[in-house]
C-alpha positions as CSV (number, residue, x, y, z in Angstrom):
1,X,8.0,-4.6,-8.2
2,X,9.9,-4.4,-5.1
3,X,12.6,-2.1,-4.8
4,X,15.0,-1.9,-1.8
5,X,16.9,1.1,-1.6
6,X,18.0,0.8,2.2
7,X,20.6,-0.9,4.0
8,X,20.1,-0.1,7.8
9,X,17.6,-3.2,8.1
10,X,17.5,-6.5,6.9
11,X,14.7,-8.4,5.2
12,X,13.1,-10.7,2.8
13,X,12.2,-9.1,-0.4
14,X,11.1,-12.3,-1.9
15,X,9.0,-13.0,1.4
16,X,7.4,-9.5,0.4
17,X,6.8,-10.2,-3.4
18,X,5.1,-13.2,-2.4
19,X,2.6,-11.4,-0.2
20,X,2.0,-8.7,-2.7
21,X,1.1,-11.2,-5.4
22,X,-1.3,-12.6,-2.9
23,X,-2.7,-9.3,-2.3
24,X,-3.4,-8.9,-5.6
25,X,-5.2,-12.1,-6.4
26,X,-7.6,-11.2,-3.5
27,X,-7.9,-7.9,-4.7
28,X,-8.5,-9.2,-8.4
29,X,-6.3,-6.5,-9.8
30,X,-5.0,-8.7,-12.4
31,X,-2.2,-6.8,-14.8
32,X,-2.6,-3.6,-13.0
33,X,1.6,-3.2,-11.6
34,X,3.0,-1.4,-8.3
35,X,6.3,-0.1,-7.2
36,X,6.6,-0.5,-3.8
37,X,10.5,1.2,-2.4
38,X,11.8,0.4,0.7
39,X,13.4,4.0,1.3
40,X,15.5,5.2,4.9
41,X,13.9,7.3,7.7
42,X,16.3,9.7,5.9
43,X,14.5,9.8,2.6
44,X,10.8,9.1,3.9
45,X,11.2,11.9,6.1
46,X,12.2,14.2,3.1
47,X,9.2,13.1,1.4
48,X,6.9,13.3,4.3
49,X,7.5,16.7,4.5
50,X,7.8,17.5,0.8
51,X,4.6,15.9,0.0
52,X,2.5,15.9,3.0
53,X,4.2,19.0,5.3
54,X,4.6,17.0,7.8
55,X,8.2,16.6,10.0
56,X,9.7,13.4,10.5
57,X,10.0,9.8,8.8
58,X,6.4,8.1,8.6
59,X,5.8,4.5,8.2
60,X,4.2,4.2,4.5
61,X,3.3,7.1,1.8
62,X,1.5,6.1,-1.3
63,X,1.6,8.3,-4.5
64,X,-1.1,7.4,-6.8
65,X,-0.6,7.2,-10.9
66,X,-4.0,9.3,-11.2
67,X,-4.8,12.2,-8.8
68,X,-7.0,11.9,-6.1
69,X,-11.4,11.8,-7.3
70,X,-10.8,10.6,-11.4
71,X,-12.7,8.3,-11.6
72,X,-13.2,6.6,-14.8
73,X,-14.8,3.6,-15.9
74,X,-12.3,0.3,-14.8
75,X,-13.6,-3.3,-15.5
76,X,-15.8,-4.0,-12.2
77,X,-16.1,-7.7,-12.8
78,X,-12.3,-8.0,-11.6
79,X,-12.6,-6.1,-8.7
80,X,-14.8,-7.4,-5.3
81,X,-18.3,-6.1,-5.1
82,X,-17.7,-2.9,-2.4
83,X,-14.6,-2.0,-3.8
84,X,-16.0,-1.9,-7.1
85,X,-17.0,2.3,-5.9
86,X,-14.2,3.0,-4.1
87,X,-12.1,2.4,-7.0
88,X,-10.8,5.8,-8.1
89,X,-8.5,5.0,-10.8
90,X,-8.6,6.6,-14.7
91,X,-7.0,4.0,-16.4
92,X,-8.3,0.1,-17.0
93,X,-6.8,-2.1,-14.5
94,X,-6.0,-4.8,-17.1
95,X,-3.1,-4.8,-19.5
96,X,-0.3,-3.5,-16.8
97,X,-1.4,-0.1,-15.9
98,X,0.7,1.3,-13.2
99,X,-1.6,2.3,-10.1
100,X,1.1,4.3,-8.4
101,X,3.8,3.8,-6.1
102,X,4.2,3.5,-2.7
103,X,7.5,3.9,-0.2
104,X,8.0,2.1,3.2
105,X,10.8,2.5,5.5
106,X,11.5,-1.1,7.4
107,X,13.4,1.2,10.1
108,X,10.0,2.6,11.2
109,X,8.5,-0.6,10.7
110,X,10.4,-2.2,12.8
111,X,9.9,-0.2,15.1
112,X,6.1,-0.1,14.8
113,X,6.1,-4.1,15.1
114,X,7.6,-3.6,18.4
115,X,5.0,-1.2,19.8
116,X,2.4,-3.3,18.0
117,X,3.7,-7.1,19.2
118,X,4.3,-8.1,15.1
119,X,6.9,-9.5,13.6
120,X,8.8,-7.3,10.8
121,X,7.4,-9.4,8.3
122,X,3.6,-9.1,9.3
123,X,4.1,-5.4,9.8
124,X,5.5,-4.6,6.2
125,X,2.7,-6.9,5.1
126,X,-0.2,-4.6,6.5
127,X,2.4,-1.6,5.7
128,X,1.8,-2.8,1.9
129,X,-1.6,-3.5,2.4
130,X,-2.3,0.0,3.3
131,X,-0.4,1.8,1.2
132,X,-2.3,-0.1,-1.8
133,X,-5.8,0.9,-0.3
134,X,-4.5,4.3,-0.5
135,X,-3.8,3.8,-4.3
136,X,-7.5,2.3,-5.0
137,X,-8.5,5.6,-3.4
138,X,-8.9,5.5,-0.2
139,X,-8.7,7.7,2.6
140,X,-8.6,6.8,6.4
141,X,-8.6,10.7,6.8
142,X,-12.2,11.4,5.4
143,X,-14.1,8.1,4.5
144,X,-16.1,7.1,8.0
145,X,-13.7,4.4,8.8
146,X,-14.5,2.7,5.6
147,X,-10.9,2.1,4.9
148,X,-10.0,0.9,8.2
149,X,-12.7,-2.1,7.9
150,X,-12.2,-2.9,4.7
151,X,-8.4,-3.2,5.7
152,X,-9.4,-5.3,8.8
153,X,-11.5,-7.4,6.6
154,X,-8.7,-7.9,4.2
155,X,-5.6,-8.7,7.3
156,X,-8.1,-11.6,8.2
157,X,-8.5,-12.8,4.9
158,X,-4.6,-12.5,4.0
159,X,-3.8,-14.0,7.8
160,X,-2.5,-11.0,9.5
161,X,-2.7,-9.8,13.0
């Protein structure tokens, strides 16, 4: 589910459903549900440094259902073979459980697709991307760049820059 809770930038949030369904067909994530809010600078700043104490609006934050290291059996065969132990989720992924939610603010964006030579659209595609890694559990932070090629691997499969 996509929620769009700002004004200050136009976009497609049927362009954005449609990517996130394709995500999770290549993911094999089956009934497993997301929120994903399109939130201000205002708001995502407020979170940024309620949750993360840091100042300033970010691009994406991603709140998981399930803290960070449960990890409890999930059923393998629908997720691809090296995500299968990266997966750190305590709940089956089948029958609609929520993996979390995750808030994007298309101001930033925008501004990142500038700097980055995307379009909007391609840059809240890998901004969704991301922020759903981060709910499977992982961590750019602390993982050895595992994240970062698996989400290279995944932008070339989904045709993003």
């Amino acid at each position: 589910m996509i929620l769009n809770r700002q004004r200050s930038v136009r976009l497609s949030v049927r362009e954005l459903e449609l990517f996130l369904q394709q995500l999770w067909q290549e993911l094999r994530l089956g009934e497993a549900q997301v929120t994903v809010c399109l939130v201000s600078d205002v708001e995502i700043a407020g979170m940024n440094e309620k949750f993360r104490n840091k100042p300033g609006p970010t691009d994406v934050l991603s709140f998981p259902a399930v803290k960070p290291g449960k990890t409890v059996p999930t059923n393998s065969q629908r997720v691809p073979g090296q995500m299968r132990r990266r997966l750190r989720v305590s709940m089956e992924l089948a029958g609609g459980a929520s993996l979390g939610d995750i808030a994007i603010a298309p101001a930033v964006a925008r501004r990142n697709a500038k700097t980055y030579g995307r379009t909007l659209p391609e840059e809240l595609k890998i901004l969704t991307l991301h922020g759903v890694l981060h709910l499977l559990g992982y961590d750019h932070e602390t993982d050895r760049g595992e994240m970062n090629r698996t989400e290279k691997k995944l932008r070339k499969r989904l045709g993003l820059a």
